[in-house]
N, CA, C and O atoms as a Tripos MOL2 file, in Angstrom:
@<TRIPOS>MOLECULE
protein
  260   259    65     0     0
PROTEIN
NO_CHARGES

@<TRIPOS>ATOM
      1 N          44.5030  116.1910  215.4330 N.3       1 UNK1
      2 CA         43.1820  116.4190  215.9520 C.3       1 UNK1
      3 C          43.3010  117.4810  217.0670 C.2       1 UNK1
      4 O          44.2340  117.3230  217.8540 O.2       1 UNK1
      5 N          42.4990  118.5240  217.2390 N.am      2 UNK2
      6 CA         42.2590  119.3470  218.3250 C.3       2 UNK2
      7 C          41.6280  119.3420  219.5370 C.2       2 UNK2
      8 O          40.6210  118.7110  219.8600 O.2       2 UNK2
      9 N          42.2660  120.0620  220.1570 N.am      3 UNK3
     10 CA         40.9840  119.8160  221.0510 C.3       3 UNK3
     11 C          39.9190  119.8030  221.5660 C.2       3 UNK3
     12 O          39.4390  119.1080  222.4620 O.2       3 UNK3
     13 N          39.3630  120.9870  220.6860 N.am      4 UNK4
     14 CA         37.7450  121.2310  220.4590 C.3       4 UNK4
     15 C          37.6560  119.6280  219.0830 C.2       4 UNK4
     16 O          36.4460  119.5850  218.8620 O.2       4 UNK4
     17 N          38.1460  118.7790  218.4370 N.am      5 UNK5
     18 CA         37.7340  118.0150  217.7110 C.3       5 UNK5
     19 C          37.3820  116.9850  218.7420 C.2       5 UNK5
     20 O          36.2590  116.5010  218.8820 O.2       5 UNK5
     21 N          38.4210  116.6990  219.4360 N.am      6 UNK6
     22 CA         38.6460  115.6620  220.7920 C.3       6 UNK6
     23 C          37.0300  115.6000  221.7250 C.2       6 UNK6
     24 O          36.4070  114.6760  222.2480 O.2       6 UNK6
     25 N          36.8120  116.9510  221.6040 N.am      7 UNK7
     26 CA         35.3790  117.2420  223.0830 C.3       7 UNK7
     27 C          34.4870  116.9980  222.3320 C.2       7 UNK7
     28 O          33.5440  116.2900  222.6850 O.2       7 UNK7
     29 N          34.5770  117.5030  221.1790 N.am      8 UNK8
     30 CA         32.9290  117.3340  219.7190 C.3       8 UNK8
     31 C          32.8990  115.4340  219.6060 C.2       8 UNK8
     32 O          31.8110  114.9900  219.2390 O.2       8 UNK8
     33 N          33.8410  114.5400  219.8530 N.am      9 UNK9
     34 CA         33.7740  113.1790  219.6040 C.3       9 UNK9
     35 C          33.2960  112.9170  220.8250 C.2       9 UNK9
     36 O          32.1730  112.4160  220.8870 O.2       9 UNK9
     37 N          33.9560  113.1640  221.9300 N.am     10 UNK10
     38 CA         33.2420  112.7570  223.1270 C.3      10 UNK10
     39 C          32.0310  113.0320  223.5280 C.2      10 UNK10
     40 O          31.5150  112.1420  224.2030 O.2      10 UNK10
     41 N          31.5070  113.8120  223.3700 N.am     11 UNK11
     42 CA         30.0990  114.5040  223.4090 C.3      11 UNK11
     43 C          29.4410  113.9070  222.8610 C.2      11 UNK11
     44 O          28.4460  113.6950  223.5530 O.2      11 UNK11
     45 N          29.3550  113.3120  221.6470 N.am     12 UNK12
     46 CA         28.5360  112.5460  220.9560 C.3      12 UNK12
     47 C          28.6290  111.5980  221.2590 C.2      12 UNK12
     48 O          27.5140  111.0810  221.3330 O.2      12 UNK12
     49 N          29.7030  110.6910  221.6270 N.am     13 UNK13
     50 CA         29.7120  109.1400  222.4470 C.3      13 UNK13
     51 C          28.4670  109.0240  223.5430 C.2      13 UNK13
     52 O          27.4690  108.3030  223.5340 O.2      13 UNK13
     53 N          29.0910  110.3790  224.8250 N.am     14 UNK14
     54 CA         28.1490  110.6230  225.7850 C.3      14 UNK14
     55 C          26.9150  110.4710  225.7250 C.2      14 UNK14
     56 O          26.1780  109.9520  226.5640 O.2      14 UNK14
     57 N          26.5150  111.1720  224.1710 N.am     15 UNK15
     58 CA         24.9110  111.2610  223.7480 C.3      15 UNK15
     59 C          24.7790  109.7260  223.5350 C.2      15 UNK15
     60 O          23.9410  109.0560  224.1390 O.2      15 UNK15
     61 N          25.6440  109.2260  222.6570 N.am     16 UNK16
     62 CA         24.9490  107.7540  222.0950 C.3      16 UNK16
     63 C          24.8840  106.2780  223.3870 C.2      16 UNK16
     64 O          24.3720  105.1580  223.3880 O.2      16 UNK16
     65 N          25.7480  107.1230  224.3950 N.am     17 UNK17
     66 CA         25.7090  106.0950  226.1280 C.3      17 UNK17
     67 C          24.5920  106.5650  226.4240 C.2      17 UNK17
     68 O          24.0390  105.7620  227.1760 O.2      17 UNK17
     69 N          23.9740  107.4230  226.2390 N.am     18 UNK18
     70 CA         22.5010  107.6460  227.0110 C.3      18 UNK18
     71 C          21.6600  107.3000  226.3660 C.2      18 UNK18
     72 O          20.5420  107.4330  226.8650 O.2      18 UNK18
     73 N          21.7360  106.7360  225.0650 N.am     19 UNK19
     74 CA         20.4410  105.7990  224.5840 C.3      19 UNK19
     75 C          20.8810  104.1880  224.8180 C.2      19 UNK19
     76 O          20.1310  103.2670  224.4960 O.2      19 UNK19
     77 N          22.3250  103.9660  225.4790 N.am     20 UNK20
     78 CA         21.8780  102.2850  225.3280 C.3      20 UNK20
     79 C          21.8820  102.4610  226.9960 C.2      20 UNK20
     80 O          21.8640  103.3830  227.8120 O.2      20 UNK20
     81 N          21.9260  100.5070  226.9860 N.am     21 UNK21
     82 CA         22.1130  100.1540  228.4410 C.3      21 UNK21
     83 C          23.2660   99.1190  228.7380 C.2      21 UNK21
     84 O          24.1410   99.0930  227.8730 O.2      21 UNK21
     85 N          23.3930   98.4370  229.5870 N.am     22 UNK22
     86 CA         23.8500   96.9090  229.3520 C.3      22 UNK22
     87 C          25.9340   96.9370  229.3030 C.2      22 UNK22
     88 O          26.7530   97.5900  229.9490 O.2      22 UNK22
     89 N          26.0200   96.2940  228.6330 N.am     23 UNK23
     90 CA         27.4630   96.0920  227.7440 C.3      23 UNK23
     91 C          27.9080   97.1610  227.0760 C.2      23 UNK23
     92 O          28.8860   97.8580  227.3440 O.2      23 UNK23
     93 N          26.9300   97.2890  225.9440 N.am     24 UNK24
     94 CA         27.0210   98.6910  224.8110 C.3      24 UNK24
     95 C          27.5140  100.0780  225.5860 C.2      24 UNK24
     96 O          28.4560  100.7760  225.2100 O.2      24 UNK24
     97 N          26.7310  100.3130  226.6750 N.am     25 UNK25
     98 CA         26.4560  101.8740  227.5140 C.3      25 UNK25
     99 C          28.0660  101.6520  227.9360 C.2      25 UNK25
    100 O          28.8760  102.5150  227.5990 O.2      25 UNK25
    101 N          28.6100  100.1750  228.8690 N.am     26 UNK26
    102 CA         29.8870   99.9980  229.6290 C.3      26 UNK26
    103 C          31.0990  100.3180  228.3690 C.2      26 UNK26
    104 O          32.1780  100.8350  228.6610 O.2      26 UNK26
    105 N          30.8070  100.0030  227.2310 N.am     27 UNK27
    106 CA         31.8570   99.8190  226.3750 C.3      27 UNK27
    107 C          32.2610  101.3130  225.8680 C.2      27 UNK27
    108 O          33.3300  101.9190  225.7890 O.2      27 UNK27
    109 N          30.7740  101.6540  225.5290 N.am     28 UNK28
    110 CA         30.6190  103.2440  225.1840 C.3      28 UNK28
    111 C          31.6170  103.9730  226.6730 C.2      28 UNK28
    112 O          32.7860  104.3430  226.5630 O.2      28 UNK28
    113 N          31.0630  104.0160  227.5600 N.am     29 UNK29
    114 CA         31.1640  104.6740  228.6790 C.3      29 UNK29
    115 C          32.5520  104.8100  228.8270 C.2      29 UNK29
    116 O          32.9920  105.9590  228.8410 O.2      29 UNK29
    117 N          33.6220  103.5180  228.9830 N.am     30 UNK30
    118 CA         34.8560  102.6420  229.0160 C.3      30 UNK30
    119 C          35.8330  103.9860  228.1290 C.2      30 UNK30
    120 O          36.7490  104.6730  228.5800 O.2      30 UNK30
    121 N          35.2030  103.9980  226.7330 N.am     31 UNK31
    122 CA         35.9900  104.8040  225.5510 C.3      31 UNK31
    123 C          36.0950  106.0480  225.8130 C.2      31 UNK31
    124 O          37.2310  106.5180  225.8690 O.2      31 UNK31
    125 N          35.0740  106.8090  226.0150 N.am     32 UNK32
    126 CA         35.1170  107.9470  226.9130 C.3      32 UNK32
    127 C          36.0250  108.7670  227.7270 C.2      32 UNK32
    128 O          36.4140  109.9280  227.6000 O.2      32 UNK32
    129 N          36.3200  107.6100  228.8270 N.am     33 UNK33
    130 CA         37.1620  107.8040  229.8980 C.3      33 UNK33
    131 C          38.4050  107.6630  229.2560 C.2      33 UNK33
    132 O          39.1270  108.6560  229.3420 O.2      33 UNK33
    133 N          38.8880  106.6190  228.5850 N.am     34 UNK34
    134 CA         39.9340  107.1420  227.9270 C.3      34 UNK34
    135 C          40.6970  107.7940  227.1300 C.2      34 UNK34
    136 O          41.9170  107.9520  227.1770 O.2      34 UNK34
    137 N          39.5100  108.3750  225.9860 N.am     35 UNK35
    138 CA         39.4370  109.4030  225.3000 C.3      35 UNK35
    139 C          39.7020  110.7530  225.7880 C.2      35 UNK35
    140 O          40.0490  111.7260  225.1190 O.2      35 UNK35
    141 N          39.5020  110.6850  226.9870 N.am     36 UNK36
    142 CA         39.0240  112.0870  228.1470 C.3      36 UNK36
    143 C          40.7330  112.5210  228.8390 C.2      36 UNK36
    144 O          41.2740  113.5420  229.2650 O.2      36 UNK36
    145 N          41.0520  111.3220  228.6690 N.am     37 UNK37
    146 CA         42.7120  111.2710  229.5770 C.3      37 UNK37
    147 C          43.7460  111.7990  228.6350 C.2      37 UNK37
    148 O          44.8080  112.1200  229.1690 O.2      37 UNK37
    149 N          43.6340  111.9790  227.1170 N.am     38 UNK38
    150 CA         44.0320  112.3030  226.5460 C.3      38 UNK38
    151 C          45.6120  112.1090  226.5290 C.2      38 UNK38
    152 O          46.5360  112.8720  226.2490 O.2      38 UNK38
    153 N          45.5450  110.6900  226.9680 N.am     39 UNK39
    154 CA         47.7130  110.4050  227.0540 C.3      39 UNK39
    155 C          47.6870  109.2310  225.9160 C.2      39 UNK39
    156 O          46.7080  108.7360  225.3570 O.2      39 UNK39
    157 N          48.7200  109.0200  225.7960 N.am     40 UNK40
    158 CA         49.3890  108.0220  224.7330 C.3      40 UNK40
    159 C          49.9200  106.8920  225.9190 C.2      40 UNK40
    160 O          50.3530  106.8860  227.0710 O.2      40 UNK40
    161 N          49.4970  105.7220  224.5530 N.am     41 UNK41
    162 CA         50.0630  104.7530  225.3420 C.3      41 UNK41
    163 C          49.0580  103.2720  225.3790 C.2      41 UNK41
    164 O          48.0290  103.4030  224.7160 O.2      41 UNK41
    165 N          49.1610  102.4200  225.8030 N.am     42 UNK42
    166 CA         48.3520  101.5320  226.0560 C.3      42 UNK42
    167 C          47.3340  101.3770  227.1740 C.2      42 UNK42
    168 O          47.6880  100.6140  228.0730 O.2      42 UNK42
    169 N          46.4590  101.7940  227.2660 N.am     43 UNK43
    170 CA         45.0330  102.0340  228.5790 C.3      43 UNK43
    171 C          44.7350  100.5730  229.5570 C.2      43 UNK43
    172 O          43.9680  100.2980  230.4800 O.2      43 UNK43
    173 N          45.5530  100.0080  228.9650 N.am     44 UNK44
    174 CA         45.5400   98.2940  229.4790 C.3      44 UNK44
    175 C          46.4690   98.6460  230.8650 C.2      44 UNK44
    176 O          46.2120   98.5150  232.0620 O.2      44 UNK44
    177 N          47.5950   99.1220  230.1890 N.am     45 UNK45
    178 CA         49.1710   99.1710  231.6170 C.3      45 UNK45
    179 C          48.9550  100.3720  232.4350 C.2      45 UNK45
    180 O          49.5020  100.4060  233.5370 O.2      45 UNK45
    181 N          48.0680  101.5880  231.9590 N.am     46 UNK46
    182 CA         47.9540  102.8620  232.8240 C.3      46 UNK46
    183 C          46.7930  102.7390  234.0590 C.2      46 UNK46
    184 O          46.6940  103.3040  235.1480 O.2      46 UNK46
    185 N          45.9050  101.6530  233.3120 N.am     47 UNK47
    186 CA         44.5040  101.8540  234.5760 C.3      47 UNK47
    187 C          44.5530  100.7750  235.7420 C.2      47 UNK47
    188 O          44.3210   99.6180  235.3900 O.2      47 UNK47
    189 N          44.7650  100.9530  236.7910 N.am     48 UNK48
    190 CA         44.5340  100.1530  237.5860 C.3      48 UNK48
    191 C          43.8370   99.3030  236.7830 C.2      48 UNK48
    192 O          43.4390   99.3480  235.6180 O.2      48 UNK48
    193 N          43.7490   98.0620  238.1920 N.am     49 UNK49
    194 CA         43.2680   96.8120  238.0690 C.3      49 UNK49
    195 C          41.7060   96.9160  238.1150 C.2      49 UNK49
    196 O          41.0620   96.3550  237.2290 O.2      49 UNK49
    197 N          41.0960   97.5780  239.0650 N.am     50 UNK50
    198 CA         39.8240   98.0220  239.6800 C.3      50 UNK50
    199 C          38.6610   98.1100  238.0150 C.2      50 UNK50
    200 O          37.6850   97.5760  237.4880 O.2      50 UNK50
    201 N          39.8910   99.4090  237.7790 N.am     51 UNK51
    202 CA         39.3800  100.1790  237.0930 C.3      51 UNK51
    203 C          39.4140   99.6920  235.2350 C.2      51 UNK51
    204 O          39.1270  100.4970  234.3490 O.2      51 UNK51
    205 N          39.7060   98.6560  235.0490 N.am     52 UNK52
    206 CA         40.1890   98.2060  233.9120 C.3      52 UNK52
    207 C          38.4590   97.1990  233.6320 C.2      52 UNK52
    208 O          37.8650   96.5270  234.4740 O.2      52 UNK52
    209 N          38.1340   97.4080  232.4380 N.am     53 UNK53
    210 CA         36.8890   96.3720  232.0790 C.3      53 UNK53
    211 C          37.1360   94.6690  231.9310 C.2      53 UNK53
    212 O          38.0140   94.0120  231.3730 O.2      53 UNK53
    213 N          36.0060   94.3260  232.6540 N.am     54 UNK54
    214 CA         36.3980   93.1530  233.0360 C.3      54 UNK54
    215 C          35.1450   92.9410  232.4240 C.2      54 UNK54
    216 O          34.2220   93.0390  233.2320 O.2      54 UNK54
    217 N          34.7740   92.6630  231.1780 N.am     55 UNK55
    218 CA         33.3820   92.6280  230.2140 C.3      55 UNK55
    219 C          33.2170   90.9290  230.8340 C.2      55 UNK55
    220 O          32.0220   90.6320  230.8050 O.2      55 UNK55
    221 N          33.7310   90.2400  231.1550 N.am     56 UNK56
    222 CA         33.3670   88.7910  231.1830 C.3      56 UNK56
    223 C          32.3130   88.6110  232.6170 C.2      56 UNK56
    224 O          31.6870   87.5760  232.8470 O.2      56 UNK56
    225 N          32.2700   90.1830  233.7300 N.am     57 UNK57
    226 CA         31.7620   90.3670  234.9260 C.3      57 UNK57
    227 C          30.3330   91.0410  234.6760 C.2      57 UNK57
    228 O          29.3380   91.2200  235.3780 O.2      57 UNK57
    229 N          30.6640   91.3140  233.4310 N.am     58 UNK58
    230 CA         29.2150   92.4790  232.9490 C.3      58 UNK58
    231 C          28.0400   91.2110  232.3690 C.2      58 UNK58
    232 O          28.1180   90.0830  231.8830 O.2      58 UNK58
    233 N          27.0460   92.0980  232.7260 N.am     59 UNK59
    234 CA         25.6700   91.3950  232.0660 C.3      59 UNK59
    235 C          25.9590   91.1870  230.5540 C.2      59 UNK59
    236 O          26.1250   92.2070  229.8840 O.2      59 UNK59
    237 N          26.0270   90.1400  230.0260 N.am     60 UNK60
    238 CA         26.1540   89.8490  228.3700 C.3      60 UNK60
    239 C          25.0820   89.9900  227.7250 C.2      60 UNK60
    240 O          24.9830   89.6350  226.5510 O.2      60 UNK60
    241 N          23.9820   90.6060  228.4950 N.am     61 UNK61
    242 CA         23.0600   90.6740  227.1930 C.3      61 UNK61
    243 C          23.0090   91.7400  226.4090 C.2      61 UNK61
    244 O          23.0810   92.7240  227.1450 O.2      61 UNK61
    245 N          22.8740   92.2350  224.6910 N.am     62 UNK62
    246 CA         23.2990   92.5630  224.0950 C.3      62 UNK62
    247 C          22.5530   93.0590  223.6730 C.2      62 UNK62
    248 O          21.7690   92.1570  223.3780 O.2      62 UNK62
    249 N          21.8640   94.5250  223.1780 N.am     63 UNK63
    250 CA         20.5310   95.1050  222.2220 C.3      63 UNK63
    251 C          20.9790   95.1870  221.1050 C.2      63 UNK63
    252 O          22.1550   95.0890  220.7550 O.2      63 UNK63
    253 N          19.8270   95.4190  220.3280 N.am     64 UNK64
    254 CA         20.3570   95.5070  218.7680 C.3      64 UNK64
    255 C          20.3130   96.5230  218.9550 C.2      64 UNK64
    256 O          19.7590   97.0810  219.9010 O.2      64 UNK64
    257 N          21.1910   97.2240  217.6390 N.am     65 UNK65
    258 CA         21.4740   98.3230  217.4670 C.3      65 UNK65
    259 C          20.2370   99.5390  216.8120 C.2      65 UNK65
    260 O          20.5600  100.7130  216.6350 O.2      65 UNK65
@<TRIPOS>BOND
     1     1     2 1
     2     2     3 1
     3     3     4 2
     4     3     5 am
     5     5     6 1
     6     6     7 1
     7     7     8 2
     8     7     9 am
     9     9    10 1
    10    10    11 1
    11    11    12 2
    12    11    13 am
    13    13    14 1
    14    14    15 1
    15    15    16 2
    16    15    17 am
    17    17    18 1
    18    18    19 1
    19    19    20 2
    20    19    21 am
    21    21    22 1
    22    22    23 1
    23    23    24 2
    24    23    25 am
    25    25    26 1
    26    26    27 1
    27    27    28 2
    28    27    29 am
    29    29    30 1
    30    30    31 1
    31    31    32 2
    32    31    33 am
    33    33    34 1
    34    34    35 1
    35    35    36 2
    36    35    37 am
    37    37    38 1
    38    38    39 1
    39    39    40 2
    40    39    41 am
    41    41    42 1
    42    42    43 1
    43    43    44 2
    44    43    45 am
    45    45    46 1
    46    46    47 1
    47    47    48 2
    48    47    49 am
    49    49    50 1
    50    50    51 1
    51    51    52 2
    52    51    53 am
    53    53    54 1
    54    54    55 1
    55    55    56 2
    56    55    57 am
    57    57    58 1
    58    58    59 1
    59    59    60 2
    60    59    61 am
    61    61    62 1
    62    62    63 1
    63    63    64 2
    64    63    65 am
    65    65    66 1
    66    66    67 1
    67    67    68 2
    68    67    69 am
    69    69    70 1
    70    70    71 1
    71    71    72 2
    72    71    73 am
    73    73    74 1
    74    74    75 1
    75    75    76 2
    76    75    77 am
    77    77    78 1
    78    78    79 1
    79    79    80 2
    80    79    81 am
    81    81    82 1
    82    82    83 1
    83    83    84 2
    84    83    85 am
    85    85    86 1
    86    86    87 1
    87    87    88 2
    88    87    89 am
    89    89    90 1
    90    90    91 1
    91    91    92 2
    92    91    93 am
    93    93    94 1
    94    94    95 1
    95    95    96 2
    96    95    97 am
    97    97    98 1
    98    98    99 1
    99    99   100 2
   100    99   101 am
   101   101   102 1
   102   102   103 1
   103   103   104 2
   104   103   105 am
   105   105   106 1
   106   106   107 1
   107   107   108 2
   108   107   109 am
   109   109   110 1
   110   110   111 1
   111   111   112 2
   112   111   113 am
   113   113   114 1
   114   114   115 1
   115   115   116 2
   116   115   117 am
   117   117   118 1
   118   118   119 1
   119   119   120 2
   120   119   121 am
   121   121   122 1
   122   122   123 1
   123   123   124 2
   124   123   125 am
   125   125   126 1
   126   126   127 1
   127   127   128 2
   128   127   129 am
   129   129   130 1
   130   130   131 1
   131   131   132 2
   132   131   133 am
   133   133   134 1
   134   134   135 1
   135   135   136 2
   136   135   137 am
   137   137   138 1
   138   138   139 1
   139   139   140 2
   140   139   141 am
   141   141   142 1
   142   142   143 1
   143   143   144 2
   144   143   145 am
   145   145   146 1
   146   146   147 1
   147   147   148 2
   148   147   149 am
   149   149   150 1
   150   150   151 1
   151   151   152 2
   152   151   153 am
   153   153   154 1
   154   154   155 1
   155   155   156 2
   156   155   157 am
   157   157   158 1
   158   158   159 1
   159   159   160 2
   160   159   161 am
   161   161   162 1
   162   162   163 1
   163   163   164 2
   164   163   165 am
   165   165   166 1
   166   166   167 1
   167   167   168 2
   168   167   169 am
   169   169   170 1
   170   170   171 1
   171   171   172 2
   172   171   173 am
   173   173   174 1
   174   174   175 1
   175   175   176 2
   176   175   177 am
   177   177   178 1
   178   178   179 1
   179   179   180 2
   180   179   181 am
   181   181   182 1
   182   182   183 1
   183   183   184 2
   184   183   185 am
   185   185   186 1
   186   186   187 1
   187   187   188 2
   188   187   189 am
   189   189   190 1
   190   190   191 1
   191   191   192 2
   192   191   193 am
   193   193   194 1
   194   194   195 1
   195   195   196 2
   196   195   197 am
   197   197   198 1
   198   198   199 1
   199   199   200 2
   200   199   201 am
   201   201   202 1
   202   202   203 1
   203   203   204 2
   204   203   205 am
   205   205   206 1
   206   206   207 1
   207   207   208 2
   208   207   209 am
   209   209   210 1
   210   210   211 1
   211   211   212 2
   212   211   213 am
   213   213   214 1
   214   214   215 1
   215   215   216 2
   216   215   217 am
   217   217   218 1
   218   218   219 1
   219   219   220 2
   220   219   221 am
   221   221   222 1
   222   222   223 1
   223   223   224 2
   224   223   225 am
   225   225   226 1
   226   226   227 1
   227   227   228 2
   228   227   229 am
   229   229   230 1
   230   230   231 1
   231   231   232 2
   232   231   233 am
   233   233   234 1
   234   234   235 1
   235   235   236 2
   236   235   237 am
   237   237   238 1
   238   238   239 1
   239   239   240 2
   240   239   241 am
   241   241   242 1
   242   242   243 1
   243   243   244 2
   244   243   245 am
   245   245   246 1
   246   246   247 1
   247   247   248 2
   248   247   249 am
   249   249   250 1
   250   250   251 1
   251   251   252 2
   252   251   253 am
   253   253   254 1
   254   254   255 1
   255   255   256 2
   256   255   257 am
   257   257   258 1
   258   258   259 1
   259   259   260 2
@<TRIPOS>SUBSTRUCTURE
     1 UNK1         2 RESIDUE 1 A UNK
     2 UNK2         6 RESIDUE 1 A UNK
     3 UNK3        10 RESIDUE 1 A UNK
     4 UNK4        14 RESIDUE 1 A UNK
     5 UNK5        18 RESIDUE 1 A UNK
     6 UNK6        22 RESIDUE 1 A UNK
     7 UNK7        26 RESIDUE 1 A UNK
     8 UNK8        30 RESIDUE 1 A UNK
     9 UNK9        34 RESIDUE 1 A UNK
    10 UNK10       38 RESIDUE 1 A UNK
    11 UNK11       42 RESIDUE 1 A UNK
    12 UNK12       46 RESIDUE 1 A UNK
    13 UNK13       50 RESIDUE 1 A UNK
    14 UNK14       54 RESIDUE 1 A UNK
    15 UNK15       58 RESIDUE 1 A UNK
    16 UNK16       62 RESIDUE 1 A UNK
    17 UNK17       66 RESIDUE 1 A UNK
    18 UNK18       70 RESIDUE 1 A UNK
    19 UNK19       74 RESIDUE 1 A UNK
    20 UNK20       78 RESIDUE 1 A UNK
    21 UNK21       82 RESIDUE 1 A UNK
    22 UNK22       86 RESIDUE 1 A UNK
    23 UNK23       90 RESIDUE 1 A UNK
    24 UNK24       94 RESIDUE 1 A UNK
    25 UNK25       98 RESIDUE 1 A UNK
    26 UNK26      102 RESIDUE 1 A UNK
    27 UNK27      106 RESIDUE 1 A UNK
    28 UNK28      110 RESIDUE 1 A UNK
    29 UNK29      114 RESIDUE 1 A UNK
    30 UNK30      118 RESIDUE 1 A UNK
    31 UNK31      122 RESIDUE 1 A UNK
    32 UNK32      126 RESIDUE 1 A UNK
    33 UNK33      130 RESIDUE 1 A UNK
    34 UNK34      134 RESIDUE 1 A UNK
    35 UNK35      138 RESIDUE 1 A UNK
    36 UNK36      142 RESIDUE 1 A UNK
    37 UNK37      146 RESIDUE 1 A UNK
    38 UNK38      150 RESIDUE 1 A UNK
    39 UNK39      154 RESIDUE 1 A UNK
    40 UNK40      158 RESIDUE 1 A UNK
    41 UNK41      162 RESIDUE 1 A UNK
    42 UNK42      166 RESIDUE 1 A UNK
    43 UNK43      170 RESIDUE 1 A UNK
    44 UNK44      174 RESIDUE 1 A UNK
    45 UNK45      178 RESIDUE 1 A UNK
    46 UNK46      182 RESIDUE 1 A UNK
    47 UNK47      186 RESIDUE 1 A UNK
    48 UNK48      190 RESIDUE 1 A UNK
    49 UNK49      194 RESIDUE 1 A UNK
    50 UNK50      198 RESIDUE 1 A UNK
    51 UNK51      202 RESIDUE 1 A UNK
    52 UNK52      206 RESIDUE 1 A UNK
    53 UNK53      210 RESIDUE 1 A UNK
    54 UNK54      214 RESIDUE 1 A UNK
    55 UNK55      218 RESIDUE 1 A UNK
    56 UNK56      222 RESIDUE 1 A UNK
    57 UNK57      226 RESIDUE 1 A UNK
    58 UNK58      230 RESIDUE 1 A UNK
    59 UNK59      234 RESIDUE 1 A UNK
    60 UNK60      238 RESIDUE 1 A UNK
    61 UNK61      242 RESIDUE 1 A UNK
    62 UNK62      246 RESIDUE 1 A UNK
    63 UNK63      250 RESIDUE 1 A UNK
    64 UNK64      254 RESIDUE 1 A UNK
    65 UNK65      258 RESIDUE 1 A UNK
């Protein structure tokens, strides 16, 4: 994959975080950022603690799609 393929996926995530809210937008949002870092590896052991999703802290309510 390239890296103009890499920015064309993210871009469209971006677009599809700006139509939700909630969970969806955090999860969307979440993929992004790691998509964006562009390293190998497991995103669990690289991100701080802070910074790691803690979905069980987030609002659970859920839109349909």
């Amino acid at each position: 994959m390239t890296d103009e393929d890499l920015a064309c996926i993210i871009a469209a995530l971006r677009a599809r975080a700006a139509m939700r809210k909630g969970l969806r937008r955090h999860r969307i949002t979440r993929l992004v950022e790691r998509l964006a870092e562009g390293g190998t590896g497991n995103p669990k052991w690289k991100i701080e603690e802070y910074g790691q999703t803690h979905e069980e802290d987030l609002d659970e309510e859920e839109e349909p799609d």
